[in-house]
C-alpha positions as CSV (number, residue, x, y, z in Angstrom):
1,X,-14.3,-8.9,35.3
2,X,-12.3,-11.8,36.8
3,X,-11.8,-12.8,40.5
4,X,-8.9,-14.3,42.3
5,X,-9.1,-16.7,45.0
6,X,-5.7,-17.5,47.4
7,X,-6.5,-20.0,50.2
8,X,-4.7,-23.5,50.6
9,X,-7.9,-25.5,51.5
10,X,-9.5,-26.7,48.3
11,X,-12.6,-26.7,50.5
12,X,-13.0,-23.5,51.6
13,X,-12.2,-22.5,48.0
14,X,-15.0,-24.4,47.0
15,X,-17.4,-22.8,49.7
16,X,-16.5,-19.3,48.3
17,X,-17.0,-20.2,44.8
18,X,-20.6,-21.5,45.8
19,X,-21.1,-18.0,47.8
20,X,-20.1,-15.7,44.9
21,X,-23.3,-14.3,43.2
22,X,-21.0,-14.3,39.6
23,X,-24.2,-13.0,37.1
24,X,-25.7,-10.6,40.1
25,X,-21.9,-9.2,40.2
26,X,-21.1,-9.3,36.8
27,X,-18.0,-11.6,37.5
28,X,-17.1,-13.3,34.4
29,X,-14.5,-15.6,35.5
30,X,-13.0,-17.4,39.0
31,X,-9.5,-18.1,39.5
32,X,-8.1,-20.0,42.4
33,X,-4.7,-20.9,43.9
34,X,-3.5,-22.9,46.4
35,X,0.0,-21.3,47.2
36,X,1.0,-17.6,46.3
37,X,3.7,-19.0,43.8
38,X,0.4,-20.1,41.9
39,X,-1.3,-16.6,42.7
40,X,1.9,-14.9,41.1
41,X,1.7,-16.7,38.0
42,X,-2.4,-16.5,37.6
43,X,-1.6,-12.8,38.0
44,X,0.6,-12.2,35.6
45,X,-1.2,-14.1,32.9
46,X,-4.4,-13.1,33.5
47,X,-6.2,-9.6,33.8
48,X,-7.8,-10.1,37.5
49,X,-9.8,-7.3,38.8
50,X,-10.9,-8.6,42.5
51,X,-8.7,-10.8,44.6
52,X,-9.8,-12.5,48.0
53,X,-7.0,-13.9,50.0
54,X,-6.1,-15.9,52.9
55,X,-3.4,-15.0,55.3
56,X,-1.2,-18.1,56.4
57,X,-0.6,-20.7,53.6
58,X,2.3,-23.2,52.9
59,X,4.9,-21.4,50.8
60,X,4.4,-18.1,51.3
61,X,2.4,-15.6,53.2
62,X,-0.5,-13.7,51.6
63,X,0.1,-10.5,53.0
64,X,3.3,-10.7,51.2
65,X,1.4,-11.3,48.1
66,X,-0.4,-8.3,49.3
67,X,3.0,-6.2,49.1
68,X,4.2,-7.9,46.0
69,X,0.6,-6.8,44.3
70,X,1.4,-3.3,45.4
71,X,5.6,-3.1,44.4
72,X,3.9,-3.6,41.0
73,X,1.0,-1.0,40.9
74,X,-1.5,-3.4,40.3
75,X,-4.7,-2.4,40.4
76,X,-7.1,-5.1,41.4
77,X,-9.3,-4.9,44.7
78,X,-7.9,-6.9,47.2
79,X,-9.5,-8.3,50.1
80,X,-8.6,-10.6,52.6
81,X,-10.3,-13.5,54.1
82,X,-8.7,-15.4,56.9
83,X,-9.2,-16.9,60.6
84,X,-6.6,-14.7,62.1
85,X,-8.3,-11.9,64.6
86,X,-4.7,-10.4,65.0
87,X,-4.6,-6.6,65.2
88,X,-1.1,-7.2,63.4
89,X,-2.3,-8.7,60.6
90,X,-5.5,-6.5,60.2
91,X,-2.7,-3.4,60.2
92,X,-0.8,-4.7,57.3
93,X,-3.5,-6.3,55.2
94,X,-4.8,-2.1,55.2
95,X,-1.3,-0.7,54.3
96,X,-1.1,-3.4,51.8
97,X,-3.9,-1.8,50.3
98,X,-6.9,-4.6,51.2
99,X,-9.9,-2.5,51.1
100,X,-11.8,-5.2,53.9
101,X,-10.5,-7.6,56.6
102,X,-13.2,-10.3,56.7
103,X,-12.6,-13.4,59.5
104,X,-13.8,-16.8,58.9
105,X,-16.3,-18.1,58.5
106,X,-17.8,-15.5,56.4
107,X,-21.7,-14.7,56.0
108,X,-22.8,-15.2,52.6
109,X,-24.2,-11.8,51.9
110,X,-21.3,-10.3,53.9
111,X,-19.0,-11.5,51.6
112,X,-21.3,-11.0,48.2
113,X,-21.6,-6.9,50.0
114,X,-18.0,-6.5,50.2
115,X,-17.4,-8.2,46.5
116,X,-19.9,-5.6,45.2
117,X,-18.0,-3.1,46.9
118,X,-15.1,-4.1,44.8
119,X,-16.3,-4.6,41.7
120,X,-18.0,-0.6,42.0
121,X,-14.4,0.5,42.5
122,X,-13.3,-1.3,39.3
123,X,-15.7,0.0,37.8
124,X,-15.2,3.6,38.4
125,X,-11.6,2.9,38.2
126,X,-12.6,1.7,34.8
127,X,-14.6,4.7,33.7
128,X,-11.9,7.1,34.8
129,X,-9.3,5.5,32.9
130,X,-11.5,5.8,29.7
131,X,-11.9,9.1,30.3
132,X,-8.4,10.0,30.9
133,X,-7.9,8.2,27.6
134,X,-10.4,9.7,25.5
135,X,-8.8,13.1,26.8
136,X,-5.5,11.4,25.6
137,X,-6.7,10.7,22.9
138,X,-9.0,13.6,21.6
139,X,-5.7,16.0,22.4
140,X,-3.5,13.3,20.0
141,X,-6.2,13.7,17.5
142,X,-6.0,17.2,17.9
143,X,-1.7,17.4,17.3
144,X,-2.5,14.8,14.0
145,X,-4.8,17.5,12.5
146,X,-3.0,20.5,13.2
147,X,0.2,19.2,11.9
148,X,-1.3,17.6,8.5
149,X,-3.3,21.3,8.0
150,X,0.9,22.5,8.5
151,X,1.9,19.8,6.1
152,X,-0.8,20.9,3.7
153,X,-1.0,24.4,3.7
154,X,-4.1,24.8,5.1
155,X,-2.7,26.5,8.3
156,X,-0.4,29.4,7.4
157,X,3.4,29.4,8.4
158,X,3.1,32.3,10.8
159,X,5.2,32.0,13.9
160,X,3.7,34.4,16.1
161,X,0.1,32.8,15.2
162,X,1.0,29.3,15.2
163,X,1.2,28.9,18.9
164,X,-2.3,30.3,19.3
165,X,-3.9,28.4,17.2
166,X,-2.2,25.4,18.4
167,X,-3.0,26.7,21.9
168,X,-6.9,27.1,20.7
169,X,-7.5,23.7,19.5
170,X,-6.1,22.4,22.7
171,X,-2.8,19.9,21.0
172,X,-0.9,20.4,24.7
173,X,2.5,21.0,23.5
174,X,5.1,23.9,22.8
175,X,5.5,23.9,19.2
176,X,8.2,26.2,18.6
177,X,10.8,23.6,18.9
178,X,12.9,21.1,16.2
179,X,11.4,19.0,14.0
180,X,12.8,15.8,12.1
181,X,10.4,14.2,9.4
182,X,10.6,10.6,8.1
183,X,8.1,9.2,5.5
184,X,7.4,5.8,5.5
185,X,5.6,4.8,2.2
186,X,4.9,1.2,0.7
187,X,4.2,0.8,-2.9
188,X,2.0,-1.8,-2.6
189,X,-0.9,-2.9,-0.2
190,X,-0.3,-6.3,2.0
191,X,-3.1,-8.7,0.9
192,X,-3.9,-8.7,4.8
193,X,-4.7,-5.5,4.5
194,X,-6.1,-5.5,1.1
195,X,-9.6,-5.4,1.9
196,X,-9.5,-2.9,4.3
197,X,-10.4,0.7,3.4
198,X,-7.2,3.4,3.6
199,X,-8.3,4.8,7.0
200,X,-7.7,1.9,8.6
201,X,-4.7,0.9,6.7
202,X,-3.3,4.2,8.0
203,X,-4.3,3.4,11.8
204,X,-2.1,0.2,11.7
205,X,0.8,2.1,10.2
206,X,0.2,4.4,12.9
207,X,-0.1,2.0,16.0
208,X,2.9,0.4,14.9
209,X,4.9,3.7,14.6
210,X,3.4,5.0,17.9
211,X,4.5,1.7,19.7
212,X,8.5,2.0,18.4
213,X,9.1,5.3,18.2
214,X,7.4,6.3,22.0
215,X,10.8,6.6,23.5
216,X,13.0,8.1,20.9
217,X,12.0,12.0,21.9
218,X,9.4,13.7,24.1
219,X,6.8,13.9,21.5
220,X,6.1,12.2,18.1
221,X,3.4,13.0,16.1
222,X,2.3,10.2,13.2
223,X,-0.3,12.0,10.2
224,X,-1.5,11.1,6.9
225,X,0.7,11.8,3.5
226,X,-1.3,9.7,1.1
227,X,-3.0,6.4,-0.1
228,X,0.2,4.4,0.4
229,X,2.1,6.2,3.6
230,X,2.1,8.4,7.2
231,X,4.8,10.7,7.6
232,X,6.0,10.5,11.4
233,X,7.5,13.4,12.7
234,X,10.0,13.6,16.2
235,X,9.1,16.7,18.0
236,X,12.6,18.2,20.1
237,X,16.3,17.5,19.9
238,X,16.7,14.1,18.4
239,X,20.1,11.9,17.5
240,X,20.0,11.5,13.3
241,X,21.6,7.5,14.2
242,X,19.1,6.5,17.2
243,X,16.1,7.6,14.9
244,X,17.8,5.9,12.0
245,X,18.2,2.5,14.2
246,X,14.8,2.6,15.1
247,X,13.1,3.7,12.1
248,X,14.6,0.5,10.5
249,X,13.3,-1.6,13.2
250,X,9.8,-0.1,12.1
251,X,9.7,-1.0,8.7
252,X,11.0,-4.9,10.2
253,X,8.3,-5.1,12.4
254,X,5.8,-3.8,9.7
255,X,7.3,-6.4,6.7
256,X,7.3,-9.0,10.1
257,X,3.4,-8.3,10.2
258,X,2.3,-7.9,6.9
259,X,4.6,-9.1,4.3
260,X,5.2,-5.8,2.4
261,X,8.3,-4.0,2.5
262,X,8.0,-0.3,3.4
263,X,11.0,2.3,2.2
264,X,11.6,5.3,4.6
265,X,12.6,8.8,4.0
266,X,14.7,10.5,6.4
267,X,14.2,14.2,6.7
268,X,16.5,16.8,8.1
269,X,16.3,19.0,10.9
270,X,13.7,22.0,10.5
271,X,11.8,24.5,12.4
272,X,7.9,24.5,12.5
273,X,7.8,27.4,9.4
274,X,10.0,24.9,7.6
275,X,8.2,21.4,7.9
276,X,5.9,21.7,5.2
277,X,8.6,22.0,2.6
278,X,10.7,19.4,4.3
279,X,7.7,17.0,3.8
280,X,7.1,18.1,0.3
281,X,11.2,17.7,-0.1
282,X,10.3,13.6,1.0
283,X,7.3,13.5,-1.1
284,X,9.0,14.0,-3.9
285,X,11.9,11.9,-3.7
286,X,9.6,9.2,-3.2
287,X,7.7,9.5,-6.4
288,X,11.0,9.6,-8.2
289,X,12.1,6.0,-6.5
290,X,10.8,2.6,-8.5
291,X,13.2,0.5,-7.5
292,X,14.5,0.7,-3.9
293,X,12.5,-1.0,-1.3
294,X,12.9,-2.1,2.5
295,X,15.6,0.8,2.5
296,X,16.1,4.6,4.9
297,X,16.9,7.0,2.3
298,X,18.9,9.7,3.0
299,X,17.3,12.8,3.7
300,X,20.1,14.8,1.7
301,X,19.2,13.1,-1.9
302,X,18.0,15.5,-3.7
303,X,14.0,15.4,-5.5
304,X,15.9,15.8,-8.9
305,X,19.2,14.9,-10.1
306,X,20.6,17.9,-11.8
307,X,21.3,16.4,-15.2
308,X,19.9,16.8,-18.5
309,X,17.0,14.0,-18.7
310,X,17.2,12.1,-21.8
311,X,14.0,10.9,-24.1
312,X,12.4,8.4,-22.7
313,X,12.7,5.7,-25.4
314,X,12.2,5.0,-28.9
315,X,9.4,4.4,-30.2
316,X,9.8,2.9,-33.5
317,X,10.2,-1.2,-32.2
318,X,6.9,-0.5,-29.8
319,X,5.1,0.9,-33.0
320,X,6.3,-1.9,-35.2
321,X,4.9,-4.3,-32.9
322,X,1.7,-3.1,-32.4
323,X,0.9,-2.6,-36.5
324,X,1.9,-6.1,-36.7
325,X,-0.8,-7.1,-34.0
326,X,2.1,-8.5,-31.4
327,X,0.8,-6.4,-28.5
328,X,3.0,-9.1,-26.4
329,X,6.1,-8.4,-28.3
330,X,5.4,-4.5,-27.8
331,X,4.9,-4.7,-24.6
332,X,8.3,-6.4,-24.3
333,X,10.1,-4.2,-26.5
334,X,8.9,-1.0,-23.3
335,X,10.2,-3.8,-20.5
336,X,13.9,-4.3,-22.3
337,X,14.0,-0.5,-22.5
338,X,12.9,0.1,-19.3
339,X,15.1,-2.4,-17.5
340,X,18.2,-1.1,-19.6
341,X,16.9,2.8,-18.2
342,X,16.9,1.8,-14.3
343,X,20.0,1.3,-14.5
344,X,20.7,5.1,-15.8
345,X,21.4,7.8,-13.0
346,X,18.5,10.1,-13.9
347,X,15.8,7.2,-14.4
348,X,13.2,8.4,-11.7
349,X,9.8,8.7,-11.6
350,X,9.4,11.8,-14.2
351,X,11.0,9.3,-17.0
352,X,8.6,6.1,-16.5
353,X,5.7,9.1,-17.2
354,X,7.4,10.2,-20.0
355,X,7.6,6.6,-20.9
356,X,3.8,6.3,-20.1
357,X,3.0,9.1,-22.4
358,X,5.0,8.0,-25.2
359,X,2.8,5.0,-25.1
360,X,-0.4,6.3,-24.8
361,X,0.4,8.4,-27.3
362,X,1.4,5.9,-30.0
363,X,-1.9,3.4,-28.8
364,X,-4.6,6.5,-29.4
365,X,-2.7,7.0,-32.7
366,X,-3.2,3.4,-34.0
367,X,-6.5,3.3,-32.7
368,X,-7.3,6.6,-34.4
369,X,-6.4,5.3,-37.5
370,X,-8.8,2.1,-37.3
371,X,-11.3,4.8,-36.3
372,X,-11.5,3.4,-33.0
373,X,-11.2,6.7,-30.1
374,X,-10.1,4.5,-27.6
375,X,-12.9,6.5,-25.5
376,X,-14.4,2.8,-23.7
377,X,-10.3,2.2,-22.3
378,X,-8.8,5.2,-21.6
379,X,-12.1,6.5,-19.5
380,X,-12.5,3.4,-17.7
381,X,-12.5,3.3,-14.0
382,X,-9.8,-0.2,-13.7
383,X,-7.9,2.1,-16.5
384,X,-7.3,5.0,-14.2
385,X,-6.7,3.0,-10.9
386,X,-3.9,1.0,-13.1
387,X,-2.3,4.1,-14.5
388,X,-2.1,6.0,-11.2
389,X,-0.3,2.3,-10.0
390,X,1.9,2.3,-12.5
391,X,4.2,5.3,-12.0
392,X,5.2,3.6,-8.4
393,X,7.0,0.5,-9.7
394,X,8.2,-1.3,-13.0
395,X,6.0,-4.3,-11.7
396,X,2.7,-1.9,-11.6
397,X,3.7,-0.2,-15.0
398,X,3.9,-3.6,-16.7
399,X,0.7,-4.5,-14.8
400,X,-1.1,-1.4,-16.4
401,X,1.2,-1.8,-20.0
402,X,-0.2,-5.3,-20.7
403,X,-3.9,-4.0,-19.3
404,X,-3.7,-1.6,-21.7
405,X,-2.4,-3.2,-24.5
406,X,-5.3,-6.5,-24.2
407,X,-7.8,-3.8,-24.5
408,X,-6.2,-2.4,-27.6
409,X,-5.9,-5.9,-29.1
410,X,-9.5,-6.3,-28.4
411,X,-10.9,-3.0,-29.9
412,X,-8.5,-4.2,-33.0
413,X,-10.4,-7.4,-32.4
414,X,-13.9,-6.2,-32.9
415,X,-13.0,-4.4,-35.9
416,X,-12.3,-7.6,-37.8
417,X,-14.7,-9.4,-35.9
418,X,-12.6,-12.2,-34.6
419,X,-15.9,-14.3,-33.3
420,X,-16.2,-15.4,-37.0
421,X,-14.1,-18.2,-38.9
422,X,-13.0,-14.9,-41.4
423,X,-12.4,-12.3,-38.4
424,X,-10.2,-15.2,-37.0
425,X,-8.6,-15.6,-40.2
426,X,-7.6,-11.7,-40.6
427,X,-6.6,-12.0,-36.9
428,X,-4.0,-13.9,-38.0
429,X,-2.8,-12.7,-41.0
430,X,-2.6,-9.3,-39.0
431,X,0.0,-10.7,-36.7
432,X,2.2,-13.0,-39.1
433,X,2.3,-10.5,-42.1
434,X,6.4,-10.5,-41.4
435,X,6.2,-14.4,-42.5
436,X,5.7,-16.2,-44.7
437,X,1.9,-17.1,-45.5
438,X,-0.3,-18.9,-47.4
439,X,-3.8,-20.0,-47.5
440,X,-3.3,-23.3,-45.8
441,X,-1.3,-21.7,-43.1
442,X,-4.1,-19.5,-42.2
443,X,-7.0,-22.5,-42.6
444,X,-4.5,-24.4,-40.1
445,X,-4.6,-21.5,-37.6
446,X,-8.7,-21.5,-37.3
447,X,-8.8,-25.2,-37.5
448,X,-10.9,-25.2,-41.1
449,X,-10.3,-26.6,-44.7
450,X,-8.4,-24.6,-46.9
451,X,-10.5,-24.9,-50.0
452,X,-13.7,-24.0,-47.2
453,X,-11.9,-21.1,-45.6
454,X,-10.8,-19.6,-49.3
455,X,-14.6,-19.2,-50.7
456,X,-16.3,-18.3,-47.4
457,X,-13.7,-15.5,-47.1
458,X,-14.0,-13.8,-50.6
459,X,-17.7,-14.5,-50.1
460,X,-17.8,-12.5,-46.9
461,X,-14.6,-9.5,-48.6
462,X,-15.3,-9.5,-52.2
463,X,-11.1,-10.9,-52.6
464,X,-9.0,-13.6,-52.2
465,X,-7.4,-14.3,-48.8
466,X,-4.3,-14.0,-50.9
467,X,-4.8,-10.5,-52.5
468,X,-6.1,-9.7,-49.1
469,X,-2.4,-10.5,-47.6
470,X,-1.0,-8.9,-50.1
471,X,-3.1,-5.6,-49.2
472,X,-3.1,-6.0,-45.7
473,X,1.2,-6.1,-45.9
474,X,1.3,-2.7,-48.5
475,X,-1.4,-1.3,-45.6
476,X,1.3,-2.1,-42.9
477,X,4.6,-0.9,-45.2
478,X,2.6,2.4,-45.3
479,X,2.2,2.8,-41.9
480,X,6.2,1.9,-41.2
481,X,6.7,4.3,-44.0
482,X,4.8,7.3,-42.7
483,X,5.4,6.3,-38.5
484,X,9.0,5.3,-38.3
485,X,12.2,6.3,-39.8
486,X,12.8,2.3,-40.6
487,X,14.7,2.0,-43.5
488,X,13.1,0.5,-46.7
489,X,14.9,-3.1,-46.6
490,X,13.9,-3.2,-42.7
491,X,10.5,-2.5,-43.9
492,X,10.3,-5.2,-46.3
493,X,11.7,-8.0,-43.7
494,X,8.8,-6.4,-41.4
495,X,6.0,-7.1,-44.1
496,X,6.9,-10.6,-45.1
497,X,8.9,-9.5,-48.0
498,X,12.5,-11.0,-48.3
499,X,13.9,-9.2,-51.1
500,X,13.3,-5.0,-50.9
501,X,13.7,-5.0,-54.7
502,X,10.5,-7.3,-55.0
503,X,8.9,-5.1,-51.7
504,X,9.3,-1.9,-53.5
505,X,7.7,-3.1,-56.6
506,X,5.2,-4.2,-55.0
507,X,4.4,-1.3,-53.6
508,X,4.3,0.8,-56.1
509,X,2.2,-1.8,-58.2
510,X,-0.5,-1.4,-55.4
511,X,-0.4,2.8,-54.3
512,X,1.4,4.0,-57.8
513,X,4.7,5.3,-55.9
514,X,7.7,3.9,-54.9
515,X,8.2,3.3,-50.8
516,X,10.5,6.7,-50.8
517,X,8.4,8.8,-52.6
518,X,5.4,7.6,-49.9
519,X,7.6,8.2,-47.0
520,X,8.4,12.1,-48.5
521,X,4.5,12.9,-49.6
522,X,3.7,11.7,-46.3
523,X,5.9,14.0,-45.1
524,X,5.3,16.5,-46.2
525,X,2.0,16.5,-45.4
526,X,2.3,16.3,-42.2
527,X,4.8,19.3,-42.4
528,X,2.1,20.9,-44.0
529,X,-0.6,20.5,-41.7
530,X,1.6,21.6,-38.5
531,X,1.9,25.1,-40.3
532,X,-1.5,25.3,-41.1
């Protein structure tokens, strides 16, 4: 609690300071000023609970600072001190709201009595205004949690029993009246908020939203969607173009804050029965959005464009990439693909899962066939956070594309046990078979002697690096044989193999068929064991 003291004799300021019992009071700090322009300014800086004040000072009266304290509602105690017996003066100091008229000079404990008068008064005035607030605020709390139960379906859409329910848990307002949602959603956490857990993150949004939008309509009513956004609805007859002004000025003052950029939804016009779906309606358009940010969407976009959705990609390059072992280059091949597919009118959020998919699809398949499951990535805990990230932008996807595709590489990793000078030799082999290779290019790569590497490694296989190569490029043609519809010349380039007369023979030397008739046993198979 702070007090004010107005008199223009330093001394007699200094005798009150020295009278003031500040602990015994609980008076934290002591303010003086010498003329009332110096009151004005102390005031308005400063909170100042308790103000004592002289009556006739150079430049200005301080009555008249009395009357200015009041135009402005301020609620500090005020009491004045002076030498002046004057009935006059004692009248206005009271209608200026003084609670005390003390003369000079003042008693000690007369003056420290009167001061604990005041600071009682502040105090109540204090306890009533947190109690008015906590009303305020229970009975805001109150309107949050009805309208999320709406927005969720746990409260039924009945008219007639809406309003008694609402009446029951005490939200204070008519409900049967228009309704305009907007969702506010970021894809992306500020790292000043990062460590913060979501409630809390969702009370800033909040605050911010409760601050702008106050004065837009007679009620607005902020509640939780999800991790990443609040939906705020306006409550009564609103103007679409005032609410679209401010809601911009929202996400500004939020990116102004925080750094992130916030995109915004606008709903349309509804009745109470109908807000749930109109939130859903915003939900969903939102999921479908990966590339606009820091924008006010128009609330008449629909949740799906009405066209025929293509496949998401092909997967044949991303396959290729990964049986070489050039998890980078795969995971390039998806980014090309997906960059070329934003661009595309029906490229939403239901394509980058079908993309996802696709993916995970084709990495359990490789791993299956190294008789790895895949079990220690795809049920780990950073796995499923980065997956659930990565259908909200390109720049999470890749985030949780490379993720995945390092773990892979690993797991491929411990299969040839790449901590020894031969696992780091077959490492590679496995992602240069589509060059040209010999032993000295290997021993180069792992930093050993050629002669060295060659008999350690058929020491530790039973075979030459060489015929090793040779396998390990006739293992990978089979694989392009049976997993993509490359043709057999493409094939041959992708094994290391510059002529696809040389490839074929090859091939047939090392499994006893030609690369066709592998591709059509294969399939057929495969056709087999579908209709089995």
């Amino acid at each position: 609690m702070n007090l004010l003291i107005v008199d223009d004799d330093a001394v007699e300021v200094q005798i009150i300071c020295g009278i003031v019992k500040k602990e015994q009071l609980g008076i934290d700090n002591i303010f003086y000023a010498y003329r009332t322009a110096q009151a004005k300014k102390i005031v308005e800086e400063n909170p100042v609970e308790i103000i004592v004040c002289d009556i006739e000072m150079p430049g200005g009266n301080g009555l008249e600072f009395l009357d200015w304290l009041q135009e402005r509602k301020h609620t500090a105690s005020k009491i004045v001190l002076t030498a002046y017996e004057e009935f006059g003066y004692a009248t206005w100091a009271m209608r200026a709201g003084s609670m005390d008229y003390l003369l000079k000079p003042v008693e000690d404990e007369q003056l420290n009595q009167v001061l604990k008068k005041a600071v009682d008064i502040q105090k109540e005035q204090i306890r009533k205004k947190q109690t008015l607030n906590a009303g305020k605020n229970q009975m805001m709390t109150n309107r949050e949690i009805f309208f999320e139960e709406i927005v969720n379906g746990i409260i039924e859409e009945n008219g007639r029993m809406l309003q008694k329910e609402a009446d029951f848990r005490k939200i204070g307002m008519e409900i049967h009246v228009t309704y305009m949602p907007v969702l506010f959603c970021l894809k992306k956490w500020p790292s000043l908020l990062a460590e913060y857990d979501q409630k809390f993150r969702h009370f800033i949004m909040k605050n911010i939203a409760y601050e702008i939008f106050k004065n837009i309509t007679k009620q607005v009513i902020c509640i939780d969607i999800h991790s990443r956004g609040i939906g705020v609805i306006f409550c009564g007859e609103t103007e679409q173009e005032q609410i679209h002004k401010v809601s911009m000025e929202y996400m500004h003052t939020f990116h102004e804050y925080y750094g992130e950029y916030l995109c915004g939804y606008l709903g349309t016009q509804t009745d109470i029965k109908g807000l749930r779906q109109e939130m859903q309606r915003l939900v969903q358009i939102e999921k479908n959005n990966l590339i606009h940010e820091n924008q006010l969407i128009p609330g008449e976009m629909k949740p799906e464009e009405e066209v025929q959705k293509s496949a998401a990609f092909d997967t044949g390059k991303f396959r290729l990439q990964m049986f070489a072992g050039k998890f980078q280059s795969a995971a390039a091949v998806v980014m090309d693909e997906l960059n070329r597919s934003k661009m595309k009118s029906d490229f939403d959020g239901k394509m980058l899962k079908k993309f996802q998919n696709q993916i995970v699809q084709e990495i359990y398949l490789m791993l299956h066939e190294t008789e790895k499951t895949g079990d220690e990535i795809f049920t780990a805990r950073q796995y499923q956070e980065l997956r659930e990230q990565s259908l909200l932008t390109l720049e999470y996807f890749e985030r949780w594309l490379l993720w995945l595709l390092k773990k892979a590489k690993e797991l491929m990793s411990e299969r040839r046990d790449e901590n020894t000078p031969v696992g780091q030799a077959k490492g590679f082999i496995a992602e240069h078979l589509d060059e040209e290779m010999n032993c000295k290019d290997v021993a180069e790569a792992v930093h050993l002697d050629a002669d060295y590497l060659s008999k350690l490694f058929k020491k530790e296989t039973g075979i030459s690096m060489l015929k090793y190569i040779h396998k390990e490029r006739i293992h990978l043609a089979g694989r392009l044989l049976m997993m993509t519809d490359q043709s057999v010349s493409d094939i041959a380039m992708q094994t290391g193999y510059t002529n696809a007369s040389h490839f074929a023979t090859a091939f047939k030397k090392e499994t006893g068929m030609s690369p066709l008739e592998y591709r059509k046993r294969e399939e057929q198979s495969h056709t087999l064991s579908e209709t089995e």
